[in-house]
C-alpha positions as a printed Julia matrix, in Angstrom:
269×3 Matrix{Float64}:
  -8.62    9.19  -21.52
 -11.51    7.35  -19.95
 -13.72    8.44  -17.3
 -14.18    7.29  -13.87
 -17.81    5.98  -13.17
 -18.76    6.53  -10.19
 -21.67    3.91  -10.5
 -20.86    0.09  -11.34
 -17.59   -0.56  -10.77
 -16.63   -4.22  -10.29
 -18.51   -7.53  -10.58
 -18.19  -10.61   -8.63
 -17.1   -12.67  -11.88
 -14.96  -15.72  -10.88
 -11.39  -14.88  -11.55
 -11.81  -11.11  -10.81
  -9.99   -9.44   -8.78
 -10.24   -6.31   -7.41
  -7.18   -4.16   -6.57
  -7.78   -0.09   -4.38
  -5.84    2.81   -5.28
  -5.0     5.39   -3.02
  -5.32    8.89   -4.58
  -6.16   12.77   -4.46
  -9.75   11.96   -6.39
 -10.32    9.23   -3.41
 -10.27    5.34   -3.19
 -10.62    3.79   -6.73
 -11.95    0.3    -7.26
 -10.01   -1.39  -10.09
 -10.93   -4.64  -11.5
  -9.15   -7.08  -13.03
  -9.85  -10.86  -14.3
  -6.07  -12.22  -15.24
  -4.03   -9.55  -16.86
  -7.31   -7.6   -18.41
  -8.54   -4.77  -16.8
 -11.79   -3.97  -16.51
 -14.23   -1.52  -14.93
 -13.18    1.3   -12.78
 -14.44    3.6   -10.53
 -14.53    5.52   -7.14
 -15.48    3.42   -4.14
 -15.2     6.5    -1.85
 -14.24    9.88   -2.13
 -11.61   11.85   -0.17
  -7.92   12.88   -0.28
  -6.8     9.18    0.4
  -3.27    9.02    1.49
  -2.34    5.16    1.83
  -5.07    1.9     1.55
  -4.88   -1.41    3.38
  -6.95   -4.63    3.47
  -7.0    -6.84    6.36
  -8.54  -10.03    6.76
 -12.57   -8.57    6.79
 -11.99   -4.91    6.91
 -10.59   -2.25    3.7
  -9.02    0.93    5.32
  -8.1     4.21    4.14
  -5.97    7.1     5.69
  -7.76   10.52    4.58
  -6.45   14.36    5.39
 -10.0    13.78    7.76
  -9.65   10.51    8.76
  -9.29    6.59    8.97
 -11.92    5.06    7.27
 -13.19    1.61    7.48
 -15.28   -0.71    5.43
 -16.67   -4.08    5.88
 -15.67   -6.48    3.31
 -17.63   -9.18    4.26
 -21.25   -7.29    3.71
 -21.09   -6.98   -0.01
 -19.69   -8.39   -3.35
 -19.61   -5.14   -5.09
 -17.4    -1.89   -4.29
 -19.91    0.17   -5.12
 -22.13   -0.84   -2.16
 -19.19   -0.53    0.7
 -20.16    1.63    3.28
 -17.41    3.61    4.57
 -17.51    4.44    8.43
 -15.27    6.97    9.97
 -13.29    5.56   13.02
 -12.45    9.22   14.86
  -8.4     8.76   14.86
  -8.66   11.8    13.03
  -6.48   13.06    9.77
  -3.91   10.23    9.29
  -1.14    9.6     6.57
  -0.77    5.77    6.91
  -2.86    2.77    7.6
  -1.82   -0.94    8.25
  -2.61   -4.39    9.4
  -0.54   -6.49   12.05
  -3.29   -9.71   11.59
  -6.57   -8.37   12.37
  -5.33   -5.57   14.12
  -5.86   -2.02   12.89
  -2.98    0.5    13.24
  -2.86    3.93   12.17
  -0.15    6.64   12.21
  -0.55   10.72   11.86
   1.87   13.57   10.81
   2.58   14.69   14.3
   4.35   10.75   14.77
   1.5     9.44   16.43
   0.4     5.68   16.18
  -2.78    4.27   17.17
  -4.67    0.46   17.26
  -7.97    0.55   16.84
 -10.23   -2.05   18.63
 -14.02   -0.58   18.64
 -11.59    2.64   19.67
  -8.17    3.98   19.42
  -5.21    3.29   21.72
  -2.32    5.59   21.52
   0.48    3.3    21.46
   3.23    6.03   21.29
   4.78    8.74   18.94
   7.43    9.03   16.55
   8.46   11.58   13.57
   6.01   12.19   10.79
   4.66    8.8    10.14
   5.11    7.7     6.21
   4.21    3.91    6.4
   2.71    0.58    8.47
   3.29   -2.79    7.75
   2.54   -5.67    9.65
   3.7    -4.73   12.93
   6.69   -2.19   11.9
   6.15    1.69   11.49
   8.36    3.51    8.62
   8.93    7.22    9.59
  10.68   10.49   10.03
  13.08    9.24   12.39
  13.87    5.09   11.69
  11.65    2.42   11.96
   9.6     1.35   14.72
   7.94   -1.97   16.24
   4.89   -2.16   17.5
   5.17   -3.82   21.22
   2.19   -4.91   23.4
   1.09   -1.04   24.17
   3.96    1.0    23.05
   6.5     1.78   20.16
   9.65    0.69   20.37
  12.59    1.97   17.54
  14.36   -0.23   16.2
  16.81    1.37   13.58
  17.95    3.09   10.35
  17.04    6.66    9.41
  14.39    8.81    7.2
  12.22    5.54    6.36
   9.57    5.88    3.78
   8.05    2.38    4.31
   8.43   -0.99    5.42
   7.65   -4.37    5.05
   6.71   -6.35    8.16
   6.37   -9.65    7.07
   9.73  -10.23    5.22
  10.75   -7.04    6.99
  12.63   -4.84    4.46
  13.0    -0.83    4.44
  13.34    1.85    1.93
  14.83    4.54    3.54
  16.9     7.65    2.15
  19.87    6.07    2.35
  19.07    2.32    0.49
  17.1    -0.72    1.04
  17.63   -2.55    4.22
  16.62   -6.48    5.37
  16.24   -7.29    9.0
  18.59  -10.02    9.69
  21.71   -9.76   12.31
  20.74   -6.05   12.22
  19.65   -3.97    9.3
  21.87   -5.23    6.55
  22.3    -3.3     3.04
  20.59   -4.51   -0.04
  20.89   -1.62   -2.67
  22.32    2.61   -1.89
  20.5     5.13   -3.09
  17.19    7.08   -2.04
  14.36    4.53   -1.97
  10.37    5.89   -1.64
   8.71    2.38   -1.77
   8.96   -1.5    -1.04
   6.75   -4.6    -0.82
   6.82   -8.13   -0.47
   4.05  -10.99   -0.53
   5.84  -13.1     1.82
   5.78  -16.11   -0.88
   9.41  -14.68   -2.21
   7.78  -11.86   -4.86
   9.34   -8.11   -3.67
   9.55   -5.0    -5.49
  10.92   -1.46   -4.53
  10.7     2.1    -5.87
  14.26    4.25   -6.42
  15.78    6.66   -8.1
  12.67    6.42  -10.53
  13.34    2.86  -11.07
  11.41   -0.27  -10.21
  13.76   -3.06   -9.08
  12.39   -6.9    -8.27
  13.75   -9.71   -6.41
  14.74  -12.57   -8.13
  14.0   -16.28   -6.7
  17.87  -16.65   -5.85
  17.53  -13.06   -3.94
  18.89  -10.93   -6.14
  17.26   -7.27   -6.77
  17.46   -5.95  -10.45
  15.8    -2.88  -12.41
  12.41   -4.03  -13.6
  11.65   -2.0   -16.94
   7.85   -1.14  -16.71
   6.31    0.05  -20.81
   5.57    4.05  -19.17
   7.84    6.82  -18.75
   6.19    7.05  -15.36
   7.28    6.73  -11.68
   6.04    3.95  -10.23
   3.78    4.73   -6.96
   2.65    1.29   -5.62
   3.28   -2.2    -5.96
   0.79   -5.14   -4.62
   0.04   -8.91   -5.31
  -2.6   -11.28   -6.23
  -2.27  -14.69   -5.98
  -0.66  -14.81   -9.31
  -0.44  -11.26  -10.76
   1.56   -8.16   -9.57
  -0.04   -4.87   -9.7
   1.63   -1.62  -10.25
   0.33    1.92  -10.32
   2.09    5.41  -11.45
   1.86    8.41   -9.25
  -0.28   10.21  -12.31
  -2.57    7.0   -12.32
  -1.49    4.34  -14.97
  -2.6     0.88  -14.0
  -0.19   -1.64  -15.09
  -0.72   -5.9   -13.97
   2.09   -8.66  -15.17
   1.13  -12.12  -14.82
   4.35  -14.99  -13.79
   5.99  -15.51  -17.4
   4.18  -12.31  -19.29
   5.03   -9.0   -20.02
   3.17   -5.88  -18.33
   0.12   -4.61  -20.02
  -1.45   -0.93  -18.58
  -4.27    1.77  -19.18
  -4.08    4.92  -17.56
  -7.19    5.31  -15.14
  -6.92    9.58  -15.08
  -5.62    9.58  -11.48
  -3.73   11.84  -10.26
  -1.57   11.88   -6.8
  -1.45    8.14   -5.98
   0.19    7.32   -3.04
  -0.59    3.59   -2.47
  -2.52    0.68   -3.55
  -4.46   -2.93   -2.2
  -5.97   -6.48   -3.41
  -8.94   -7.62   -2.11
């Protein structure tokens, strides 16, 4: 099993691109140049709980708290220096834009601008998309200064762009309502907002076909998928006990176990 490094971890080669994992060991650096991975390593250490990258700005939610870094200061994730923004111990991070929004385990929900605004509370907050808030009790939108519900039951995480929910009950789409896509218990679900979507349930990855369609994805591990994100051409996919797997359009998934363990969530730069 390799070893995480916690020295070099990525280099600014053309064509590389470098995807964060969320996990109990902290924020892991992962790069990858086309469907090869490469090196690996901690970029900062902590109980991370969920990862996001906005426009300038890579966040993590940690059992202490939300944690910023400037993207634009350095090529290598080795050299990002991590800042602590005072929300306090958070379980989900997310970008509407530019805009920073954070949510706790006591349902509270926060935008950050140079400080925190409180923009309301809900249940235990799971997930934050865009500007929609999976939790406890439905999911919620993010208004001007507030939080506003807006539907469905037990959600585990959202999708704000091409707004889609896995809740405990099924999938949902936002279109005349929340309309059904598949039943059963669903933990995860992303979308690029170019068409690409995947979702996580019943231990089984599903994707969304061109024409709309959602079918089982197989994946080459016996392992529960934790995490799905995009590049501009590749999809990324990580197991909760840390296998890195990355398909590119027309190919089959290759992987290599990183020796995580606990991943909750994971982000391209």
């Amino acid at each position: 099993m390799p070893t995480i490094d916690e020295k070099r971890v990525y280099t600014d080669n053309t064509g590389t691109e470098t995807v964060f994992v969320a996990s109990d060991a902290g924020v892991v650096a992962v790069s990858v140049s086309d469907d090869l991975v490469g090196g690996f390593g901690i970029a900062h250490r902590c109980h991370a709980r969920d990862v996001a990258v906005g426009t300038e700005t890579l966040a993590v939610a940690t059992d202490e708290d939300v944690f910023c870094a400037d993207l634009t200061t350095t090529d290598s994730a080795d050299d990002l220096a991590f800042e602590a923004t005072e929300f306090g111990p958070a379980t989900a991070v997310g970008f509407d834009g530019k805009t920073l929004l954070a949510g706790d385990e006591e349902g509270r929900v926060g935008r950050f601008d140079s400080e925190w605004t409180d923009l309301g509370r809900a249940e235990p907050v799971r997930a934050i998309d865009g500007p929609l808030v999976a939790a406890a009790d439905g999911v919620h939108r993010v208004e001007a200064d507030s939080l506003a519900p807006v539907g469905l039951d037990n959600a585990y995480d959202v999708v704000g762009r091409d707004p889609l929910a896995a809740t405990e009950t099924g999938l949902y789409k936002l279109g005349n309502g929340w309309m059904d896509v598949l039943n059963g218990a669903f933990e995860t679900v992303t979308a690029d907002g170019d068409g690409r979507a995947h979702a996580v349930g019943g231990g089984h990855l599903f994707a969304r076909s061109e024409s709309g369609e959602w079918t089982p994805e197989p994946v080459p591990v016996a392992e529960g998928v934790a995490a799905v994100t995009y590049g501009p051409e590749a999809t990324y996919a990580v197991t909760t006990p840390g296998t890195f797997l990355v398909r590119l359009p027309g190919s089959e998934w290759r992987h290599q176990m990183l020796g995580l363990q606990g991943v909750t969530a994971a982000a391209v730069v």
